[in-house]
N, C-alpha and C positions, 0 to 999 in steps of 0.2 A: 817602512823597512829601509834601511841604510844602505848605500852602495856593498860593503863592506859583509853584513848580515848574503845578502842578496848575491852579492860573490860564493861564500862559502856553500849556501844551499847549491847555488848551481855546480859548483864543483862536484861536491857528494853526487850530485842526481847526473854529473856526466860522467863520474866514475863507475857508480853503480850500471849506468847504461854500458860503460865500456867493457868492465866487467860479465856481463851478460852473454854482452857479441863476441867474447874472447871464447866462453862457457859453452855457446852454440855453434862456434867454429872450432870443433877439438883439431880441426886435418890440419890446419896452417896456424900456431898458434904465434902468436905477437910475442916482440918482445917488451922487457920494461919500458924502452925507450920509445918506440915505437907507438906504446901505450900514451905515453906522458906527450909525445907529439901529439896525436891527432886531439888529447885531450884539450891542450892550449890550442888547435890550432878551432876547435868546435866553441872554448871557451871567447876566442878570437872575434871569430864573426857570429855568436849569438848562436851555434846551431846546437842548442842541449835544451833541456823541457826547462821553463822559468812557470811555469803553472801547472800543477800537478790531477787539477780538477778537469781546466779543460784541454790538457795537454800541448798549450801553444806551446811554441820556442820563445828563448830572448830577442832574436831579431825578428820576430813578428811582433813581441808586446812593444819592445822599444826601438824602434826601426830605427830614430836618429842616435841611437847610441852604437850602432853597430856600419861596417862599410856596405855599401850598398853591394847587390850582386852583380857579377859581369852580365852586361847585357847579349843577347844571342848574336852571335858573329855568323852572319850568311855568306850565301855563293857572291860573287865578285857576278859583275853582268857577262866579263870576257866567259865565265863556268857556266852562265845559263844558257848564253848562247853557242854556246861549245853541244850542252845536253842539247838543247832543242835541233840543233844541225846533224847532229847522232839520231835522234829520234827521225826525224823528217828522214832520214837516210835509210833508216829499217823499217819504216814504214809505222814503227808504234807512237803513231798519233792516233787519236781518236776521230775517225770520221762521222759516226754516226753516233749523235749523243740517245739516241730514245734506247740503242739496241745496246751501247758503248762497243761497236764492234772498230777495231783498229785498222789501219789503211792496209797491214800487212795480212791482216784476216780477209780483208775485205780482197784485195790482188792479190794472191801470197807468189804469182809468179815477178810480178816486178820487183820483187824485196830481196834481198839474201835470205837463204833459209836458216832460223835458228837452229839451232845448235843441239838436237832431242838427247835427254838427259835419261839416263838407262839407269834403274834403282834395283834391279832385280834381273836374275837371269833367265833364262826362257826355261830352263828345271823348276825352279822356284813358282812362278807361273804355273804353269802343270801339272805341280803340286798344289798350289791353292786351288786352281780349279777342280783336282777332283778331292779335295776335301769339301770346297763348297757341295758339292753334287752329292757324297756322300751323307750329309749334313740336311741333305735341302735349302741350301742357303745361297739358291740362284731364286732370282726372276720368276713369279708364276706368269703372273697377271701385270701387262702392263699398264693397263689401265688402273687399275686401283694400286697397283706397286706392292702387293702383296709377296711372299716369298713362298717357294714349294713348303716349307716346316710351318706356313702360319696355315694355308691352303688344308693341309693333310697333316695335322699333327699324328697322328695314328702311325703313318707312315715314317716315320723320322724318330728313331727314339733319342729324346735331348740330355741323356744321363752317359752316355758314351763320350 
C-alpha cells in the first residue's frame, strides 16, 4: 500500500469517526473548522484507526513515522516536599500499615480538625430514616447483616 493510497484511507476513516462524535454530541455541535482542525491535527500525530480489523491507530502501527508523545511532566521535589510537610502537619500520614489507620486517626487531638462536610440537612435525615423504618430497611440482625424486610417479609409490603 503507498503512502499516498494509505493517506486517503486514513482520512475517510478519521472523517467518518469525526463525523460520528459530531452525531453523538447533538448539545455542543462543532464547527466546519473546528472539524477540519482536530482532523489534521489526529491526521498529524497518527491518532485515527490505520487497521480496521484489529483496530490499532497509525502511531501505534508506524511509531517512527509519527512524533513521539510528551512524556509525563511530574511534581517538582520543592511540590513533594511542600505535600509531605502538609501531610505530617495534619497528621494524614499513615502510621499503621496492617490497619492503614492515619496519625490523625490515630491522635485526632494533636491534629487540626477536618473540616466535617454536611451533604444533607437534618429534615432530610429524618426523612430517610423514617422511610427506611416504614420500609424495613433498617438493621435486623447484626450478626448476619440481614434487614427487618429480609427477616419479615410478611411484614413489609415491597409493592408500596
Amino acid at each position: 500500500m503507498n503512502r499516498s493510497t494509505f493517506s486517503a484511507i486514513a482520512l475517510a476513516v478519521a472523517t467518518l469517526a469525526a463525523s460520528n462524535a459530531i452525531a453523538a454530541d447533538a448539545s455542543a455541535p462543532k464547527t466546519r473548522e473546528q472539524v477540519k482542525a482536530e482532523l489534521a491535527e489526529a491526521v498529524r500525530t497518527g491518532n485515527i484507526v490505520a487497521n480496521g480489523e484489529t483496530g490499532q491507530k497509525a502511531h501505534e502501527m508506524f511509531p517512527g513515522l509519527y512524533p513521539a508523545k510528551p512524556a509525563f511532566e511530574g511534581k517538582t521535589r520543592e511540590q513533594v516536599q511542600a505535600e509531605l510537610a502538609e501531610a505530617v502537619r495534619t497528621g494524614d500520614v499513615v502510621a499503621d500499615g496492617e490497619t492503614g489507620l492515619k496519625l490523625n486517626q490515630i491522635n485526632p487531638s494533636r491534629y487540626p480538625a477536618q473540616a466535617a462536610s454536611h451533604s444533607k440537612t437534618r429534615e432530610q435525615v429524618k426523612a430517610e430514616l423514617a422511610e427506611a423504618i416504614r420500609t424495613g430497611d433498617t438493621l435486623a440482625d447484626g450478626e448476619s447483616g440481614l434487614k427487618l424486610n429480609q427477616l419479615y417479609p410478611q411484614r413489609y409490603n415491597r409493592n408500596i
